[in-house]
N, C-alpha and C positions, 0 to 999 in steps of 0.2 A: 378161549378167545371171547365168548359170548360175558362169559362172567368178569371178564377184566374191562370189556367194552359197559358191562354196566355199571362198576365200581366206578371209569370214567365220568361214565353220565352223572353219577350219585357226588362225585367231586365237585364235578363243573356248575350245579346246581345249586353247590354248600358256597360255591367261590360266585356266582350270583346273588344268591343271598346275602351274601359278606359284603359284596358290594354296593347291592341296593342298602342296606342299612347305612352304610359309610356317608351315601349318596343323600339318604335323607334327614343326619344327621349334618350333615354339613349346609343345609339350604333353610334360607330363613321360613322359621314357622308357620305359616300365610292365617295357618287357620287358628292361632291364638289373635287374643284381641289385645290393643297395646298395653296395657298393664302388666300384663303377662311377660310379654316382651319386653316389657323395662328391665323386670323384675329378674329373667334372665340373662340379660344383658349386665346388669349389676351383681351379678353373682358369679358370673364370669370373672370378669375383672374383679374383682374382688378376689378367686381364688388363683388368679394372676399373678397379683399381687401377694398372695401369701407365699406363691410359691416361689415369687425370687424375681425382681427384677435387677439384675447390674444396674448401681447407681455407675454414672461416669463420675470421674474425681471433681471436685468442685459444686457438685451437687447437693441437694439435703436429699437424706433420706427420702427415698418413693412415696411409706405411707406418710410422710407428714407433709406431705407438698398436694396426696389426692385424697388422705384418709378425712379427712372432715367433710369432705363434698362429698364422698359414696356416702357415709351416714348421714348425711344430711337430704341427701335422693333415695335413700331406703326410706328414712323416716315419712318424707316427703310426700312417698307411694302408698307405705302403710297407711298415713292419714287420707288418703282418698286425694292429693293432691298432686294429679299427674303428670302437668303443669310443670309445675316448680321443680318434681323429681328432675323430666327434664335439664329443665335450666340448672341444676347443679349439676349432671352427668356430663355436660360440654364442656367446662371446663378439664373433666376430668380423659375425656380422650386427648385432649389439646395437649396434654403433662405427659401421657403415658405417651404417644407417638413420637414426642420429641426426648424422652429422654434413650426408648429404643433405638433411634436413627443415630444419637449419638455412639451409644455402646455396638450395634451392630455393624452400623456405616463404617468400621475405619479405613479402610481405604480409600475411602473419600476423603478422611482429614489429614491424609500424605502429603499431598499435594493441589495447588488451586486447578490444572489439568485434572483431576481426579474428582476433584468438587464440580468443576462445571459440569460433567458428564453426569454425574448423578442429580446434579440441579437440572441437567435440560430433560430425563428421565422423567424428572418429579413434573417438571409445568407442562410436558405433553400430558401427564395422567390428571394432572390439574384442570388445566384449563378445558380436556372434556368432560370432569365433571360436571363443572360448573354452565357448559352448555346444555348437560343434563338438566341440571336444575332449572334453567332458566327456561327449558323447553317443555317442562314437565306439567300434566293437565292434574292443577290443583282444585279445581272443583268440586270436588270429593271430599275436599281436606277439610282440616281445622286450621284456621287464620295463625293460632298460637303454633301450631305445629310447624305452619309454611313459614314463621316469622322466624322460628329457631332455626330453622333449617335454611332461609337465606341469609340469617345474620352470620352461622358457620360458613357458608360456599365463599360471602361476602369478605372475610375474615382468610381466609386460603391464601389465595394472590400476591397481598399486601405483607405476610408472614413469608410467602415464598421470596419475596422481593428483599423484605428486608433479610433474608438471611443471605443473600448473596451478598451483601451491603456490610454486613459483619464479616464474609469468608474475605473478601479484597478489603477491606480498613483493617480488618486483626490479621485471623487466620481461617483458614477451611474449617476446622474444628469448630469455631465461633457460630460458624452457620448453620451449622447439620442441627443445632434444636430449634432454627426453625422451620427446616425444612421439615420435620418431625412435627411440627405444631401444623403449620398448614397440613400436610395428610391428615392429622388426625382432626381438625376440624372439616375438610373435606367426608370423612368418613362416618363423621357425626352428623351431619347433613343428609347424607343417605341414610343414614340409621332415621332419622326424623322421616323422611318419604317414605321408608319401610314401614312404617308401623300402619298398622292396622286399627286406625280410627277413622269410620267414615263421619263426614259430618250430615247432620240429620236437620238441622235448622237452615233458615236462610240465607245464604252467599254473604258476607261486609264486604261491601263497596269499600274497595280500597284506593287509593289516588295518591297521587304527589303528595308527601309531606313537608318538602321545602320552604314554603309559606312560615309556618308554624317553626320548623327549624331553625329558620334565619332570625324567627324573631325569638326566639330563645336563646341563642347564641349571642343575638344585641344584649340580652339583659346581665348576661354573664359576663360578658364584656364591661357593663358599666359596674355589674357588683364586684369586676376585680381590682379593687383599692383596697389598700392599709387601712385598717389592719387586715381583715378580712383575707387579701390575697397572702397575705404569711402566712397567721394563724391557720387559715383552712387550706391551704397550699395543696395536697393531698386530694383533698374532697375536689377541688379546683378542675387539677389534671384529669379526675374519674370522671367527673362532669364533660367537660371538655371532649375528650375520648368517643364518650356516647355520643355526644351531637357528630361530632369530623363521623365516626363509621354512619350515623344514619342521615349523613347527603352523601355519602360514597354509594350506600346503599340505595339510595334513592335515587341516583343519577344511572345507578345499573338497573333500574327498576324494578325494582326488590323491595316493592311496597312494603307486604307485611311487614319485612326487618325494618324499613323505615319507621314505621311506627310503634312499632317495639319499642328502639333503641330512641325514639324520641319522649316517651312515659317514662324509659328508663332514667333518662336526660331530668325531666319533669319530677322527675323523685328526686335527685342527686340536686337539683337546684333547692328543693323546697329544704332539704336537710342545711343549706348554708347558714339559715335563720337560726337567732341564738335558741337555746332550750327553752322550749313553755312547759308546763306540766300538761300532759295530756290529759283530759276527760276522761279516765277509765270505766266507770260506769255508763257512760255515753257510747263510748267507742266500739264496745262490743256489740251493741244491739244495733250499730249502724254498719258496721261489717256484713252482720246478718243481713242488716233490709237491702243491703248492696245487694247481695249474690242473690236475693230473692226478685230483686229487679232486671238483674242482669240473665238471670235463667227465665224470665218472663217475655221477653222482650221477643223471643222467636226467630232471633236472628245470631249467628257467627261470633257471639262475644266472649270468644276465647282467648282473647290477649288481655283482654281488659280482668277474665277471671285469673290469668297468670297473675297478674298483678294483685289483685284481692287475695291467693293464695297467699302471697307472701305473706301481706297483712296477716291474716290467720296463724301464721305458722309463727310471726312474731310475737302474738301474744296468747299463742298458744305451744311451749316446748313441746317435744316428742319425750323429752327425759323428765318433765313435770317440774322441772326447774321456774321460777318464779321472772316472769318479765324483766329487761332490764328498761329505764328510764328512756332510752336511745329505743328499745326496740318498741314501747308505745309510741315514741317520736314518729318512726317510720312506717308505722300503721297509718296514724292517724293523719299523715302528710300524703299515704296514698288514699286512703279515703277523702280526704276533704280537696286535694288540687288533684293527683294523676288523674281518677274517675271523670271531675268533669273536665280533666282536659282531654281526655279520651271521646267524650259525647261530643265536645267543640269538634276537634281533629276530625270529626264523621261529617262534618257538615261541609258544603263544599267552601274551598277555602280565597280567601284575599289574591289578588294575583301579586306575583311578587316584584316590588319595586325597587330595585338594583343602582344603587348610589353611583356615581363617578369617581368617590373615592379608592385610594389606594387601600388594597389591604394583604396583609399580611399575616401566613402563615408557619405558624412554628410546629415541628413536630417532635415532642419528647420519645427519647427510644432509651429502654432501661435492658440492662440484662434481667433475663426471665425470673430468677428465681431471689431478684433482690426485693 
C-alpha cells in the first residue's frame, strides 16, 4: 500500500507539472518586451498559415490575401520599425478571422435563425470589448500603440453591423466574413494593450480632431472634379474611408485613432497631386533630421514616428530592391505635409463652425476580397 500510495503521489506531481507548463504556455508572456511579442505573434500565424487554412469557395488563396503583410511586419520588425510592423499585422488578423468564421461557422450559414444567434453571440463579446478599451488606463502607453488599438475596437462594430446587412440583403453565408473581420480586429486591439511597451517620455495631449477633419474633408470635396474624380477614383474612396472612420472615431473618443486616421487621411490627400520628381538627395537627410527631432522633443511622438517609419521603409526595401518613383512620392508627401500637419493637429484647435447646409452621406461597401 505504502509504495502504491507513493507511486500515486509521484504521478500527481508529473500531472502538476504537466499542467503548470500547459498553463504557462498558454498565458501571454508579461515578461518579454513588445518586439518580442510581435515577433511571436508573427511566427505564429505564420506557421498557421503553413499548416492549412480551409479557404472557403470563392475565396483567394490565404497566403496571397495575408502573405505580403506578414513579410512586410517581419521585415518591418527586423528593421527596428515596430511601428509599422504593427500596422501591417492588423490587417492581417482582420483576413484570418473572417475567412475561419466562414469555414468554421457553418451552421450559421443554414439559415438567417442560425446567423442571428451567432451574430447576437459575436456583439455581446464585442461590445464588452470594446468597453474594455474605452475604459482602459492608457497612461503607461504609447499614443501609436493606443491609436492602433482604438482604430481596430473602432473598426469592430461597424464590420459586425455590416455583416448582418449582407446576411438579410444576400444570404447568412455573405455575413459570417464579417463577423470574422470584426473579432479579428477586436482581437488585434487587445493584442496592441498586451504588449509590453511602457512609455518613458511625456504623455501627447490628445483632443478632438474634428476641426481638422472637417476641414480636410471640405478640401476633398472640392478636389472631387473631372478629371480628377475618375482618373483617381480609387485613391478617392481610400481618402474618403480614413476621414468617415476618424469622426466615427472621434465622436467615440478615440482620440489617438482620431489622429491616426486623419495623417493617414493627410497622406492619401497629398498623393492626389500629379507626380513631381522627388528630391532624392534631399529627402534622405531630412527623414533623418525628422526622427532626430522627433526623439528629441521628450514627449509621446509615436504616431507621428509610425509615420516617418513608413517613409523609411519606402525608400529603404528590406529586399534591397531599388525605390520606386511612387514610393519617393509618398516619403516625401509625409515629410514635407503629414509631419507639419501633425505639429499643427497638437495645437489647440479652431472651434468648429457647422454650416446650415444639407449634407449628404454615401457609403461604398465592396465584397472583401475584391
Amino acid at each position: 500500500m505504502p509504495a502504491r500510495r507513493g507511486r500515486r503521489r509521484a504521478a500527481y506531481r508529473l500531472w502538476l507539472q504537466g499542467a503548470a507548463v500547459l498553463v504557462f504556455l498558454s498565458m501571454p508572456a508579461a515578461g518579454q518586451d513588445a518586439a518580442t511579442q510581435i515577433k511571436t505573434e508573427i511566427d505564429r500565424i505564420q506557421q498557421s498559415v503553413k499548416g492549412g487554412i480551409v479557404n472557403p469557395p470563392g475565396f483567394p488563396d490565404v497566403t496571397s490575401m495575408v502573405g505580403g503583410q506578414l513579410k512586410a511586419a517581419s521585415a518591418a520588425l527586423r528593421a527596428g520599425r515596430l511601428y509599422l510592423s504593427l500596422e501591417h499585422l492588423a490587417p492581417v488578423f482582420d483576413v484570418l478571422h473572417g475567412l475561419r468564421t466562414v469555414s468554421e461557422k457553418t451552421e450559421a450559414a443554414k439559415s438567417q435563425p442560425a446567423f442571428e444567434s451567432e451574430w447576437g453571440k459575436t456583439s455581446v463579446e464585442l461590445t464588452a470589448l470594446e468597453k474594455k478599451t474605452r475604459a482602459r488606463n492608457w497612461d503607461n502607453s504609447q499614443a501609436a500603440i493606443r491609436a492602433l488599438a482604438e482604430t481596430a475596437q473602432g473598426k469592430a462594430i461597424p464590420l459586425l453591423d455590416g455583416g448582418r446587412g449582407f446576411a438579410t440583403a444576400i444570404a447568412p453565408q455573405a455575413g459570417l466574413f464579417y463577423l470574422g473581420q470584426a473579432q479579428g480586429e477586436a482581437e488585434f486591439a487587445q493584442f496592441c494593450e498586451d504588449l509590453n511597451l511602457p512609455r518613458k517620455t511625456a504623455p501627447l495631449a490628445l483632443r478632438s480632431m474634428l476641426p481638422v477633419l472637417a476641414s480636410l474633408q471640405e478640401k476633398t470635396n472640392a478636389a472631387f472634379q473631372p478629371p480628377r474624380s475618375v482618373d483617381l477614383h480609387p485613391k478617392f474612396i481610400v481618402l474618403n474611408s480614413a476621414l468617415k472612420l476618424g469622426e466615427e472615431l472621434d465622436a467615440e473618443k478615440f482620440y489617438a485613432g482620431a489622429l491616426y486616421q486623419y495623417l493617414d487621411a493627410v497622406e492619401q490627400y497629398g498623393l492626389l497631386d500629379a507626380p513631381t520628381a522627388a528630391q532624392q538627395s534631399e529627402l534622405q537627410p531630412a527623414i533623418a533630421a525628422a526622427r532626430k527631432e522627433l526623439e528629441a522633443t521628450g514627449r509621446d511622438d509615436s504616431i507621428a514616428l509610425l509615420f516617418l517609419e513608413r517613409a523609411e521603409s519606402q525608400i529603404a526595401h528590406a529586399d534591397g530592391s531599388a525605390p520606386s518613383q511612387d514610393d519617393w512620392r509618398s516619403a516625401k508627401v509625409i515629410v514635407d505635409q503629414v509631419l507639419p500637419a501633425y505639429f499643427a493637429a497638437l495645437e489647440a484647435p479652431a472651434p468648429l463652425e457647422r454650416t446650415a447646409a444639407r449634407r449628404v452621406e454615401i457609403t461604398l461597401v465592396r465584397w472583401p476580397h475584391t
